[in-house]
C-alpha positions in Angstrom: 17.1 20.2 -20.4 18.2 17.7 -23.1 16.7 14.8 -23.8 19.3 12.3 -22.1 19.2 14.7 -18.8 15.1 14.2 -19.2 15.4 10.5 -19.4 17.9 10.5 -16.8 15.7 12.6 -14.3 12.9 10.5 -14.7 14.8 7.2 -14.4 15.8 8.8 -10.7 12.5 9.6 -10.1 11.3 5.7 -10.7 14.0 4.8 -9.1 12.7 6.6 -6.1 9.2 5.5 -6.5 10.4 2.3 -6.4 12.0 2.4 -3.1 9.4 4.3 -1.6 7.0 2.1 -2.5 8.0 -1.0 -1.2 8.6 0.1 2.2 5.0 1.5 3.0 2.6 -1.1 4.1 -0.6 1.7 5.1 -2.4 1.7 2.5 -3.9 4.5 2.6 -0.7 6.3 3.2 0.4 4.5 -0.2 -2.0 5.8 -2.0 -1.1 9.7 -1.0 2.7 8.8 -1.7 1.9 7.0 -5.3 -0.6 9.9 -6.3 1.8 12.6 -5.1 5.6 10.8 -6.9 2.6 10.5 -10.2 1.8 14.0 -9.7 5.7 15.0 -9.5 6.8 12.6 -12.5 4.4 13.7 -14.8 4.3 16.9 -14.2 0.6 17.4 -13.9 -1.9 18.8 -11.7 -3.4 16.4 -9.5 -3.2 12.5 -9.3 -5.8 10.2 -7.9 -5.2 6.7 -7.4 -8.8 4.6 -7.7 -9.0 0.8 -5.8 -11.7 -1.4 -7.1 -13.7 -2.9 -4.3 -15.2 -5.9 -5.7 -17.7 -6.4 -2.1 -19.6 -3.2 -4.0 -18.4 -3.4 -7.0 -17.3 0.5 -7.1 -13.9 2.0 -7.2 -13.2 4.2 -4.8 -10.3 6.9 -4.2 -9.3 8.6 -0.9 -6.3 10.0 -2.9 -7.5 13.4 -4.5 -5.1 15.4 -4.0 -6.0 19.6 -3.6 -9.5 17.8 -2.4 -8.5 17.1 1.7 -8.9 13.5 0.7 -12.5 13.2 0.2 -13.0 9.9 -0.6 -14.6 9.6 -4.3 -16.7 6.0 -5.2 -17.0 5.3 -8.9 -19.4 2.5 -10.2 -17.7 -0.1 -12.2 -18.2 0.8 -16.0 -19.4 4.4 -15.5 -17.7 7.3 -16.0 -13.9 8.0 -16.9 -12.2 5.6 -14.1 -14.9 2.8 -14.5 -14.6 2.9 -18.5 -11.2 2.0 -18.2 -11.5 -0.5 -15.1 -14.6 -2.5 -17.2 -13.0 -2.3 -20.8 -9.0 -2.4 -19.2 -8.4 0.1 -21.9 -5.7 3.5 -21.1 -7.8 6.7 -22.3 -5.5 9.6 -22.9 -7.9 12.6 -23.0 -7.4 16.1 -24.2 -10.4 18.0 -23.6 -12.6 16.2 -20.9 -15.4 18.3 -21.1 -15.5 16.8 -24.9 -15.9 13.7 -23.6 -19.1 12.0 -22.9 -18.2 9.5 -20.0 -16.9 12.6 -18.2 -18.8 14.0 -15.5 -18.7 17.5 -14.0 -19.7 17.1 -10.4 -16.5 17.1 -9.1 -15.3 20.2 -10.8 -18.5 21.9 -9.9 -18.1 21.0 -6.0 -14.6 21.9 -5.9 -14.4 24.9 -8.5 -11.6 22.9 -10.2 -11.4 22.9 -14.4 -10.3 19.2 -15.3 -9.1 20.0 -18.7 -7.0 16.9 -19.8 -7.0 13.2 -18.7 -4.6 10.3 -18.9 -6.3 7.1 -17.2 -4.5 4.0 -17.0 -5.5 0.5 -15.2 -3.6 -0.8 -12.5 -2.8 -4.5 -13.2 -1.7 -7.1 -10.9 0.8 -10.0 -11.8 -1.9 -12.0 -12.8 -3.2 -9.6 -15.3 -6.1 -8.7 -12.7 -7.2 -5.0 -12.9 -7.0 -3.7 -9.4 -7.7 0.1 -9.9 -7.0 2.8 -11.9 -4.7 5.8 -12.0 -5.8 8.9 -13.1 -3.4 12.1 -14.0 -5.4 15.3 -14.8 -4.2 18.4 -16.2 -0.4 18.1 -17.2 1.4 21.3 -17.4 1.2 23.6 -20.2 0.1 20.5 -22.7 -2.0 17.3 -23.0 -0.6 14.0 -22.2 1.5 11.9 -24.9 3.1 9.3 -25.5 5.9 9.2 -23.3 3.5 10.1 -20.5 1.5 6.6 -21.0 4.6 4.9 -21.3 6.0 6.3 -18.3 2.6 5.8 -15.7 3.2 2.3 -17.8 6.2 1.5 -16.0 5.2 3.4 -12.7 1.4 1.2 -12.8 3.9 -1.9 -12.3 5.5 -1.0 -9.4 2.5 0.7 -7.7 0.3 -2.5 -8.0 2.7 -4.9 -6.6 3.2 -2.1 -3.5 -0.7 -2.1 -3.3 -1.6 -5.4 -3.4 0.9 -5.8 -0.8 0.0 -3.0 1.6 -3.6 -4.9 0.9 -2.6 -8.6 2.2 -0.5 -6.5 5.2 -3.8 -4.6 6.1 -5.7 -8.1 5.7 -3.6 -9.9 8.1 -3.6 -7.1 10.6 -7.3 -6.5 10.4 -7.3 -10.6 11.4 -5.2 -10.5 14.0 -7.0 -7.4 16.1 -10.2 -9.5 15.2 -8.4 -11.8 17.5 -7.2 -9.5 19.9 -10.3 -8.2 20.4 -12.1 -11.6 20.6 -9.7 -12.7 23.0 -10.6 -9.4 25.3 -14.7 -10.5 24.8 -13.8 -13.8 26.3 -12.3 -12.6 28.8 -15.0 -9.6 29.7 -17.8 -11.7 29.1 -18.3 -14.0 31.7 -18.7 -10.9 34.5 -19.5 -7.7 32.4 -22.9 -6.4 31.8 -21.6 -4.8 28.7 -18.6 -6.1 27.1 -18.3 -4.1 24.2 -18.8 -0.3 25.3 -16.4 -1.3 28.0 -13.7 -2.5 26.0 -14.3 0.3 23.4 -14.1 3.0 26.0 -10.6 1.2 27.8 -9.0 1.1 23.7 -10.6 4.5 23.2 -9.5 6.4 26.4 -6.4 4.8 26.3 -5.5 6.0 23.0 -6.9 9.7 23.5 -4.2 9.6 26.6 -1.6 8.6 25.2 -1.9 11.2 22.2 -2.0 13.7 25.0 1.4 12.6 25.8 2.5 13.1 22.3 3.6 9.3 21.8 3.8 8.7 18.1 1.2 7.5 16.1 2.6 4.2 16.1 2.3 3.5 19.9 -1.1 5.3 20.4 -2.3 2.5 17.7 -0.5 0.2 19.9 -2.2 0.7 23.3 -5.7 1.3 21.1 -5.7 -2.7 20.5 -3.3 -3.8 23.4 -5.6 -2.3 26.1 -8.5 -4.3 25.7 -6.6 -7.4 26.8 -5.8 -5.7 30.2 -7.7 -8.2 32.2 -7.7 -11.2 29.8 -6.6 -13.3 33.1 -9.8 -13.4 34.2 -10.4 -16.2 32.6 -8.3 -18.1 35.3 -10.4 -17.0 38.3 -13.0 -19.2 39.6 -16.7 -18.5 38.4 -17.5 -18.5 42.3 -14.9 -15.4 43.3 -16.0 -13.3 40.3 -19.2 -13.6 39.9 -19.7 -13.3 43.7 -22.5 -10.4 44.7 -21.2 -9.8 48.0 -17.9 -8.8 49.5 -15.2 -10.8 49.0 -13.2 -12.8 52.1 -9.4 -11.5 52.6 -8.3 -15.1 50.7 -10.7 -14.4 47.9 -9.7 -10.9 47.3 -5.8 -12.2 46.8 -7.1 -14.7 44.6 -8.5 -12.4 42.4 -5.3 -10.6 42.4 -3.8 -13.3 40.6 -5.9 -12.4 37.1 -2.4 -9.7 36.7 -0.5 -13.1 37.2 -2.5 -15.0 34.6 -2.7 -12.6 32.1 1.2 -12.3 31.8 1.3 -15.6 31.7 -1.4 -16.0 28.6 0.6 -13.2 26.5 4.2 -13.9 27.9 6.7 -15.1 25.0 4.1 -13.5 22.3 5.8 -13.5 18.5 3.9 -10.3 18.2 4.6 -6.6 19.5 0.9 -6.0 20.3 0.7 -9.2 22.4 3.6 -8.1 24.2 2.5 -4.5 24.6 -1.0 -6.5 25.9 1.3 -8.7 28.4 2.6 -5.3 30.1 -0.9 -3.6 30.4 -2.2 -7.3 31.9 0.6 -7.7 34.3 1.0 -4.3 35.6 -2.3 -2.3 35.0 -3.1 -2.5 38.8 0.7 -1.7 40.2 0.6 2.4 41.7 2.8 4.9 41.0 3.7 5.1 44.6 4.4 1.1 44.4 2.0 0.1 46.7 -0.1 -1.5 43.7 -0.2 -5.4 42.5 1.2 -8.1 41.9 5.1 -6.8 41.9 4.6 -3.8 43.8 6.0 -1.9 41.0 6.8 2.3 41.6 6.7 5.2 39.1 8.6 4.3 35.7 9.3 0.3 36.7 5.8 0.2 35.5 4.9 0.4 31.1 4.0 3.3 30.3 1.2 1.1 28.7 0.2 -0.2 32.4 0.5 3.6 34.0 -1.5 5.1 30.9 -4.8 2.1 31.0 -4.5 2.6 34.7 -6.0 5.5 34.9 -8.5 4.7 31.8 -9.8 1.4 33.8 -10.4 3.3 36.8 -12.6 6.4 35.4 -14.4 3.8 33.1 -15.0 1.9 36.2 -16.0 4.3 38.1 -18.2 6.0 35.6 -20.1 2.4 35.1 -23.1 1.2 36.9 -21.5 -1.5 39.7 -23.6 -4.4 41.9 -22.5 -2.9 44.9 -22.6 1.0 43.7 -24.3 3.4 41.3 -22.2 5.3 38.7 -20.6 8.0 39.5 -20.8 11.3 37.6 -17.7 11.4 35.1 -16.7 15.0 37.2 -16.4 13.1 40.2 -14.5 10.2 39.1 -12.4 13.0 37.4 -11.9 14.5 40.6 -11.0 10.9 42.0 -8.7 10.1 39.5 -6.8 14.0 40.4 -6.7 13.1 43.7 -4.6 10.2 43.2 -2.2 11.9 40.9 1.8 10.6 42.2 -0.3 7.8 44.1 -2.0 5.4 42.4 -1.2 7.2 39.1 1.9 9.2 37.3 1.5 12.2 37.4 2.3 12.7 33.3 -0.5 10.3 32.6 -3.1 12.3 35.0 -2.3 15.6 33.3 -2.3 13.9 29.9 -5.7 13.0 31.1 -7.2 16.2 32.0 -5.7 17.7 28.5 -8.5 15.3 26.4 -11.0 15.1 29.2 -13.4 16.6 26.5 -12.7 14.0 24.0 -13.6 11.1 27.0 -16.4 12.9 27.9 -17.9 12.6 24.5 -16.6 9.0 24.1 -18.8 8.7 27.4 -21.5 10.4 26.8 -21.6 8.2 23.2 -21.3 4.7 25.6 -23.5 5.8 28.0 -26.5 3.4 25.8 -27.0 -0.4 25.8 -24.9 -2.0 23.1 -26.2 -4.5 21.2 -23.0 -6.4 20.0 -22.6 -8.5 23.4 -25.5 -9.4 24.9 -25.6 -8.2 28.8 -24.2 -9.9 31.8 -23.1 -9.1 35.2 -21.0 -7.4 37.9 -17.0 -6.2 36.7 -13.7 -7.2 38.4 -13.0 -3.9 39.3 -15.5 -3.8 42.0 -12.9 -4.5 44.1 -10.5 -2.1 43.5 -12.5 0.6 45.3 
């Protein structure tokens, strides 16, 4: 390959990186794309992409690629990453067991031989050092030049694409903060633990639906929508649900309504989860058979959301110590929630159900102590739906 065709391949390749990089806002998944386009552009051995984390003052790497993503923490200033992070200074270096500020554990753990190292700090537009990258063991040769000016160029890019995926993982981490604080207020005022309750609903709703094999992308969806499935509560009188005894005919349609309000608290929602939340609130007591409430909804009229937290609500309910009964043994609200397959539940969700049993069971058995987030209260809304 000539020279131009070299420069040309590699302008391609940035290219590439370019686009690739600005359309990922996971960081994690980031990282594992930037290491691996390094990896490919400078022909080398293994990439790893280092964040600083200023809370501990470490840089840490999930990115190691050959290493099933064992996630690495560095102190700032020691050893090959945290030289260059403290001093902002690229080290291009061809024999790293020659080098002092190397350190062998990793090699030693893994079997690898690091031989050579370029390490280059990641800046922000500000001038800001954000991480480091660092290339081991390029192809038949050390590093030169053109290899600093090239992860150069490619630094550039990649830090604007982190420090984006960063403020996108920020604001999402602040709005299921809110999500989830929502669901508390909700819970709170009639559950006597709020947070295993709404961390088994998210939990078991999400092991259902990856038995049905949704994508990723919904399973996260219904993991922080479900929580908010009875968020209407708030709009039932204090003397309906806290009530010890059995509720009158009129009371009992009252309480109903909590579907009613909930839709009506998410309803017009800017954002997909809060309108993923609306359909679990407004249809997570409808039945398969459509002889469920409010709408009286059958088989696939009702979210797939509502059908798959239907069935998690009711074997967390029924699996919970209750007012007016004890908690049944999670085999016999399995057995319960079987015997309503194509009734009160579809029959995909049921079977997706017994395929990661196992999985609840542990999340059970792991819920099955007093939490100490929420301090306890009393009773559950669901006491009546049995």
């Amino acid at each position: 390959m000539t020279r131009v065709e070299e420069l040309e391949n590699f302008l391609r390749l940035l290219v590439n990186f370019g686009g690739v990089v600005s359309k990922e806002t996971n960081l994690n998944k980031l990282l594992e794309i930037i290491a691996e386009q390094v990896k490919t552009i400078l022909v080398c051995d293994r990439c790893s992409v280092f964040i600083l984390d200023r809370q501990t003052n470490e840089l840490w790497s999930k990115v190691a690629l050959g290493m099933q993503h064992t996630e690495i923490r560095v102190p700032f200033g020691k050893g090959i990453v945290g030289h260059v992070a403290s001093t902002g200074v690229t080290l291009n270096i061809q024999d790293a067991y020659q080098d002092q500020r190397f350190t062998h554990d990793i090699d030693k753990l893994t079997g690898y031989r690091t031989r050579s190292i370029l390490a280059m700090p990641l800046k922000n537009v500000s001038g800001h050092i954000i991480g480091v990258f660092e290339a081991m063991n390029k192809a038949g040769k050390p590093f030169n030049t053109d290899d600093e000016g090239l992860l150069q160029l490619i630094s550039s890019l990649a830090a604007s694409g982190i420090e984006n995926a960063q403020l996108y993982e920020s604001l999402s981490n602040s709005q299921l903060e809110t999500i989830y604080r929502l669901a508390v207020t909700a819970e709170y005022r009639d559950q006597q633990d709020t947070a295993i309750h709404l961390r088994h609903i998210s939990e078991y709703s999400a092991l259902i639906a990856h038995g049905l094999g949704l994508p990723e992308r919904e399973v996260h969806n219904i993991r922080y929508a479900s929580p908010l499935h009875d968020i209407g509560k708030v709009g039932i009188a204090d003397a309906i649900l806290l009530k010890p005894g059995k509720l009158t005919a009129e009371e009992f349609e009252e309480i109903k309504k909590h579907t009613i309000y909930g839709a009506k608290i998410l309803c017009n929602a800017e954002s997909s989860l809060l309108q993923i939340a609306c359909k679990v609130a407004s249809s997570h007591h409808e039945k398969f058979d459509g002889t469920g409430y409010p709408s009286r909804l059958k088989g696939e009229q009702i979210s797939i959301y509502a059908r798959i937290v239907s069935v998690a609500d009711v074997f967390d309910a029924l699996c919970s110590q209750r007012v007016y009964k004890p908690k049944w043994d999670p085999e016999k609200a399995r057995e319960y929630i079987n015997g309503e397959k194509g009734k009160a539940f579809d029959p995909a969700v049921v079977d997706a159900f017994e395929k990661v049993y196992g999985e609840i069971l542990k999340m059970h058995a792991l819920g099955d102590g007093k939490s100490t987030i929420i301090p306890g209260i009393t009773k559950e809304l669901h006491r009546h739906s049995f």
